[in-house]
C-alpha positions as CSV (number, residue, x, y, z in Angstrom):
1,X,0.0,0.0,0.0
2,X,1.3,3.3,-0.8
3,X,0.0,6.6,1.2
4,X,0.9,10.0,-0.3
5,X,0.9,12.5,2.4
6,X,2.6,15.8,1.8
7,X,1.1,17.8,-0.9
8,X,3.9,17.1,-3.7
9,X,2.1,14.2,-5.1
10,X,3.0,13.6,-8.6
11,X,0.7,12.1,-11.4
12,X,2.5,9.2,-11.6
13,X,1.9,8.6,-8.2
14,X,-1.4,9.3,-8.7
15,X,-1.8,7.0,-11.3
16,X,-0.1,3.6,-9.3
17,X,-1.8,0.7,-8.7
18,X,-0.6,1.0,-5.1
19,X,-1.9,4.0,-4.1
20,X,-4.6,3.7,-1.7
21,X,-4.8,6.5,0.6
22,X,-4.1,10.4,-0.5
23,X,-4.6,12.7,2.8
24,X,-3.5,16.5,1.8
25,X,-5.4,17.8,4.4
26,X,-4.6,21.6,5.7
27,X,-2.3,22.0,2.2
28,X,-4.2,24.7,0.0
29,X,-5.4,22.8,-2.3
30,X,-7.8,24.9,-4.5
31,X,-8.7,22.3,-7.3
32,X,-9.5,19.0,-7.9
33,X,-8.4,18.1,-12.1
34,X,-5.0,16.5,-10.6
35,X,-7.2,13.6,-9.2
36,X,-8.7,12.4,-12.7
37,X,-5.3,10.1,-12.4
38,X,-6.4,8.4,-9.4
39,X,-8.1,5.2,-10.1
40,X,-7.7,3.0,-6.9
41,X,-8.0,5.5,-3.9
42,X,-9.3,3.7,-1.0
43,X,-9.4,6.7,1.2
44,X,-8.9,10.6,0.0
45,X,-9.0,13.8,2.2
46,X,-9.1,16.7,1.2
47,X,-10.2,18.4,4.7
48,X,-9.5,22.4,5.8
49,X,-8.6,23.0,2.2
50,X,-9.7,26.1,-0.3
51,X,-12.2,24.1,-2.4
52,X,-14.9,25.5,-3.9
53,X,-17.6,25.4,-6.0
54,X,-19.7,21.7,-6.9
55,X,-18.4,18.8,-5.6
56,X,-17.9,16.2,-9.0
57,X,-19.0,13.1,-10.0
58,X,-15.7,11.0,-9.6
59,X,-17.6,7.4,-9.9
60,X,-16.4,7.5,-13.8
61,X,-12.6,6.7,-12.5
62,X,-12.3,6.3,-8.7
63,X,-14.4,3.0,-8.8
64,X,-13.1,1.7,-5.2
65,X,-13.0,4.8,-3.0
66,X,-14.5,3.7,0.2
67,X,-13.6,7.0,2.7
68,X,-13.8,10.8,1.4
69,X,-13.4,13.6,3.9
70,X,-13.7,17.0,2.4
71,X,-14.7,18.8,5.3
72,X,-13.9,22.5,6.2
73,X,-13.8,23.8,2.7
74,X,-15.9,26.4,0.8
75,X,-17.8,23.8,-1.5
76,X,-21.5,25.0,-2.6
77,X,-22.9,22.1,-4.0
78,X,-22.8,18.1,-4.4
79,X,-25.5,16.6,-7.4
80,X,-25.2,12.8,-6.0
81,X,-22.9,10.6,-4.4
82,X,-22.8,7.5,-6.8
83,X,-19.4,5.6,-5.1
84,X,-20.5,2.4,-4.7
85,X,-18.4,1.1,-1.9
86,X,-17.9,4.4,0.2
87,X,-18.2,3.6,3.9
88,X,-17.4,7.7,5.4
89,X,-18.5,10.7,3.6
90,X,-17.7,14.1,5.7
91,X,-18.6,17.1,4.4
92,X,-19.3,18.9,7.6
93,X,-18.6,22.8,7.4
94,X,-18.5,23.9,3.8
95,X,-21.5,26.0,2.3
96,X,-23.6,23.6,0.3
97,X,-26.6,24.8,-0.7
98,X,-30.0,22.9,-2.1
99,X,-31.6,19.4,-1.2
100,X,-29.7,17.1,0.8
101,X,-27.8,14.4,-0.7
102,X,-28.2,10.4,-0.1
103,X,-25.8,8.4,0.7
104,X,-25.6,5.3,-1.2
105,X,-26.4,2.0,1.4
106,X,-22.8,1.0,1.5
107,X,-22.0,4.4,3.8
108,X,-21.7,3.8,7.8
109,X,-20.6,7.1,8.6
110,X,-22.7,10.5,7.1
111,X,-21.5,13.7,8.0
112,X,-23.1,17.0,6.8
113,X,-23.3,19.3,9.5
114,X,-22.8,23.5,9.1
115,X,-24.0,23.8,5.6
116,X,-26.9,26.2,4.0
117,X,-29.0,22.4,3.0
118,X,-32.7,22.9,2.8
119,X,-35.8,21.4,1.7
120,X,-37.3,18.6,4.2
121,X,-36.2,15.7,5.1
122,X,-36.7,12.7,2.3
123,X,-38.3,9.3,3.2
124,X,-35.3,7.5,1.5
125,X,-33.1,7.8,4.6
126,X,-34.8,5.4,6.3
127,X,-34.1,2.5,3.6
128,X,-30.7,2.3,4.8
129,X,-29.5,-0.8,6.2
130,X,-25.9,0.1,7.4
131,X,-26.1,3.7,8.4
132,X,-24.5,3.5,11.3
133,X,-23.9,8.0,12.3
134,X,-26.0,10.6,10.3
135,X,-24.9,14.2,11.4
136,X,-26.8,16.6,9.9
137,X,-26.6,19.2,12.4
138,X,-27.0,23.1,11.9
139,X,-28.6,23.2,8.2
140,X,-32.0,24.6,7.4
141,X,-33.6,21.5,6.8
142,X,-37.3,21.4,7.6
143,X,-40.6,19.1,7.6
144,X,-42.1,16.9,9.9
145,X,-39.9,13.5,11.5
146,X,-40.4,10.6,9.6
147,X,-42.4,7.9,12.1
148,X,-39.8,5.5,10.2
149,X,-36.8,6.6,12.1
150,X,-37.8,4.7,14.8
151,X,-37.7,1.5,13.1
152,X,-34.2,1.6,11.7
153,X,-32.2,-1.1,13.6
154,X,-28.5,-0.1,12.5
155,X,-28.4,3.1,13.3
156,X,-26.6,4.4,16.5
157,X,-26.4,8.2,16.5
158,X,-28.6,10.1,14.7
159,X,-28.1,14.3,15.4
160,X,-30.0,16.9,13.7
161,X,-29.9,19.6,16.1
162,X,-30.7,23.0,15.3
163,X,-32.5,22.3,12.1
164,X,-36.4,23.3,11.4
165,X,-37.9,20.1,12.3
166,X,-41.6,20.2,13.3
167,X,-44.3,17.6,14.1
168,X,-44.3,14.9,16.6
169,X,-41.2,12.5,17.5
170,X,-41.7,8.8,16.5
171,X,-44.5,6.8,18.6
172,X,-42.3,3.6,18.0
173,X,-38.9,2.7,18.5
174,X,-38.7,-0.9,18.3
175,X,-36.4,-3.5,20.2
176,X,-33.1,-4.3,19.1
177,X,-32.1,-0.8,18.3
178,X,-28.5,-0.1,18.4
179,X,-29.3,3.9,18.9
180,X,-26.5,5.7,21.3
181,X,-27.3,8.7,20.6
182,X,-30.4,10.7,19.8
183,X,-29.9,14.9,19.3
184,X,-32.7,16.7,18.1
185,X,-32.1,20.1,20.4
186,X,-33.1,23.2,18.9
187,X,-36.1,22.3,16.6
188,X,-40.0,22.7,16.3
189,X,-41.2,19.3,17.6
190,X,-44.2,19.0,19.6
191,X,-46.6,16.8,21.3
192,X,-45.2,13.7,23.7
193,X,-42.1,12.1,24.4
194,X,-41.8,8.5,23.4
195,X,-41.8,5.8,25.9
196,X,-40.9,3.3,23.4
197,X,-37.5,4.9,23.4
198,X,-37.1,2.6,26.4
199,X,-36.5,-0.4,24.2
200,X,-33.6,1.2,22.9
201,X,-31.0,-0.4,26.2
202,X,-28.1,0.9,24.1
203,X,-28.9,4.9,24.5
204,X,-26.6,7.3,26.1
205,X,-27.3,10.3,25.4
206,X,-31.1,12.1,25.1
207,X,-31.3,16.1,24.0
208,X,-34.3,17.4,23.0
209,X,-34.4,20.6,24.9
210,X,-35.8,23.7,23.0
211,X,-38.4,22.3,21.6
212,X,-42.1,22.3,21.8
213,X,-42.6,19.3,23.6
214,X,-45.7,19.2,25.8
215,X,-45.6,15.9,28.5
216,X,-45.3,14.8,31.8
217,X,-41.9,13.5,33.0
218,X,-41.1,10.1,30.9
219,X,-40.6,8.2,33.9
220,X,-40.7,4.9,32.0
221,X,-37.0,5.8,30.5
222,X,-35.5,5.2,33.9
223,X,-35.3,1.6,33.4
224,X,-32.3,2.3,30.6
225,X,-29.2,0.7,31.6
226,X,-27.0,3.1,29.7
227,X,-28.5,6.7,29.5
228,X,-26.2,9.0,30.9
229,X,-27.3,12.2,29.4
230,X,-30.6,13.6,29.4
231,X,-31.4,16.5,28.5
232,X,-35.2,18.3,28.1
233,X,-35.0,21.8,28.7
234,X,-36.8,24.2,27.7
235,X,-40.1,22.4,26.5
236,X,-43.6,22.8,27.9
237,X,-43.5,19.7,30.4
238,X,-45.5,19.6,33.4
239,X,-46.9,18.0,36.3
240,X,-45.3,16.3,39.4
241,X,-44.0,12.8,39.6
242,X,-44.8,9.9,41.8
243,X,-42.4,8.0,43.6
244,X,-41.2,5.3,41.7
245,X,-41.9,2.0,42.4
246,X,-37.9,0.7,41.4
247,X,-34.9,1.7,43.8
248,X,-32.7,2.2,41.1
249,X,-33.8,3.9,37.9
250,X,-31.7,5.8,35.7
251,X,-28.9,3.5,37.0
252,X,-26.3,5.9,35.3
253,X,-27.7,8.9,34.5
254,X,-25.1,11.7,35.6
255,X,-26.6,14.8,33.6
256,X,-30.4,15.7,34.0
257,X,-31.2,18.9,32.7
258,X,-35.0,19.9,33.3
259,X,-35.0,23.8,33.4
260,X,-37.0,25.9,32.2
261,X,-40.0,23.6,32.0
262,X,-43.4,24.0,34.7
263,X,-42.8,20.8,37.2
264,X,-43.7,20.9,40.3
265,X,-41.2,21.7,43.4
266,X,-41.3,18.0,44.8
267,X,-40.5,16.5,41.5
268,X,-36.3,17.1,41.7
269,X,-36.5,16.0,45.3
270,X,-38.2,12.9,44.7
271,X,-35.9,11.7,41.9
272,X,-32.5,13.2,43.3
273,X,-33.2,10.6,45.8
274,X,-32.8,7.9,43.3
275,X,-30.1,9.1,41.4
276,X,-27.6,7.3,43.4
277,X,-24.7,7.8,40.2
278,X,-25.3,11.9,40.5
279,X,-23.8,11.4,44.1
280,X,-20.8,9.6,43.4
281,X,-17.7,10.7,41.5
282,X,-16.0,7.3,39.9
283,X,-13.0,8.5,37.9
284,X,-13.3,5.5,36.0
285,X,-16.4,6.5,34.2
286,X,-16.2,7.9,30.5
287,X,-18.0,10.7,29.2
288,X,-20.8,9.3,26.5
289,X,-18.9,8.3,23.3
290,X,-20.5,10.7,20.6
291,X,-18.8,13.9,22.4
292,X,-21.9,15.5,23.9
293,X,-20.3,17.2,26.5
294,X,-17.7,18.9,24.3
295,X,-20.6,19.7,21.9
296,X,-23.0,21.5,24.1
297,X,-23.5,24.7,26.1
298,X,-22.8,25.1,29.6
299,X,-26.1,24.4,32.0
């Protein structure tokens, strides 16, 4: 295998059969003709560069290309995304403009966050069967959330903060679910929080604050083994709680943020009394895997 790192690449090198990974990331580059040579690229970024304009359609001569990072550029627009084998796709902070493009259903990792990408959100992202992270976070994409999310087994975080979502969350997650992560701060939604996101035992993290959410306190998500964030600030939620009937729910939970919401006074007292993990500093403990505390605002 042969890596070409600094940004002297030749075309021959370009051209060898044993070139599988170019990464000129942080190097200038301002145009992409130089890569029509590159036929067997496994893995090519081109992050924190000076691209612009329309990202093109390579699939004519990079037929293998499995990772392409071309974050952190100034590129407006992508048509499609035909690669055939590509696992990661990050094209996270650039300005693309328009619809949102699909990945094809070889992709794990999706990564389209900090862009100017409208129009709503397309019923073809839930026919994915490998998806494994779709970040979509800060673009002006709108619409109501598809009920199908909540069905799609391989997916483990799935962030779309600060977009223009409206409409109610999905009444059914179903069992099996390898979700982690589930960010959808800063939206439109409304009505009820789901209590069939309890069958999801792998979940760590849960953000909807600054929403339109109008419930009780979801009680019923104390039973998940993993959740260690959750977060559901400033909704419309209500009412008190009654004690629960289980010593130990929310077995790790060590960041509840309920502000800004109308529950009644008793409600932190009776479940700070539960909340045995809060109490306790363990060293040992790491921080929820997606980077949520990094990510957000201070509390």
């Amino acid at each position: 295998m042969l890596n070409v790192i600094c940004h002297q690449a030749g075309r021959q090198a370009l051209g060898s059969d044993y070139l599988n990974a170019l990464r000129l990331a942080a190097r200038e580059v301002k145009e992409l003709e130089f890569l029509r040579s590159a036929k067997n690229i496994l893995e090519l970024d081109l992050s924190n560069n000076k691209l612009e304009g329309r990202v093109p359609d390579w699939s004519n001569w990079m037929f293998a290309l499995q990772h392409l990072i071309l974050s952190h550029n100034m590129l407006t627009s992508v048509d499609s995304i035909p690669f055939q084998y590509v696992v990661t796709i990050d094209l996270r902070s650039n300005v693309l403009q328009g619809s949102r493009p699909i990945p094809p259903n070889t992709t794990w990792f999706f990564f389209i966050s900090q862009n100017n990408l409208s129009g709503k959100i397309l019923s073809s992202i839930c026919n994915s069967t490998s998806l494994k992270i779709r970040d979509l976070v800060r673009n002006n994409l709108s619409g109501e959330i598809l009920q199908r999310l909540g069905n799609i087994t391989a997916l483990e975080v799935l962030d779309m903060r600060h977009n223009i979502l409206y409409g109610n969350l999905p009444r059914a997650f179903s069992n099996g679910r390898s979700l982690r992560s589930l960010n959808l701060h800063g939206n439109k939604l409304e009505g009820k929080i789901p209590r069939s996101l309890a069958n999801c035992k792998e979940l760590q993290v849960l953000d909807l604050r600054n929403n339109h959410l109008i419930d009780t306190f979801p009680m019923k998500l104390g039973t998940l083994p993993k959740l260690q964030v959750l977060s559901l600030r400033s909704n419309e939620l209500h009412g008190s709680i009654r004690t629960p009937t289980v010593e130990n729910i929310f077995p790790n939970l060590r960041m509840l943020d309920l502000s800004f919401n109308a529950f009644t006074e008793n409600l932190l007292t009776i479940l700070f009394h539960h909340l045995k993990v809060m109490r306790t500093i363990d060293p040992s403990k790491k921080e929820p895997s997606d980077g949520y505390y990094q990510d957000t605002e201070a509390v």
